[in-house]
N, C-alpha and C positions, 0 to 999 in steps of 0.2 A: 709186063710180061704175062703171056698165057698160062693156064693152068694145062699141066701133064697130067694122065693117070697112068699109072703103072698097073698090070696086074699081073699076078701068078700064080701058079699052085702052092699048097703049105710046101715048106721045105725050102722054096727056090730063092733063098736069102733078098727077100725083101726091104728086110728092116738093114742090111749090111749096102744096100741099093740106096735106102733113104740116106742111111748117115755118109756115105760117097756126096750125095749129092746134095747134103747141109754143109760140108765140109769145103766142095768146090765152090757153092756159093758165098759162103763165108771169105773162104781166101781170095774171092776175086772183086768182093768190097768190102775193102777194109772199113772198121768202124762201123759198121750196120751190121743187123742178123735181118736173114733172111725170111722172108711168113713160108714154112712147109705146113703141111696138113698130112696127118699119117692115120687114119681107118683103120681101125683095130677093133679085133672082135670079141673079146674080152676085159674087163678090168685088171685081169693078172697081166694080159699082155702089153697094156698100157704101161702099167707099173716098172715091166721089164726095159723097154721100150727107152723110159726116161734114164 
């Protein structure tokens, strides 16, 4: 599978975009996690993030 990037201004729910599209790929094979990569620009927002 190719890699996507997303981008957006602060605010434009991003991280509500990543976790949609952890969750679609999870549900659609069962038994595996998927490899996401998420760019964040802080430590706090990493933290959040998990």
């Amino acid at each position: 599978m190719g890699a996507t990037l997303h981008l957006a201004p602060i605010g434009q729910d991003k991280t509500a975009l990543a976790i949609s599209l952890l969750r679609k790929y999870t549900d659609a094979q069962q038994n595996t996690f998927p490899t996401i990569w998420v760019l964040l620009a802080t430590r706090r927002q990493e933290i959040h993030f998990r």
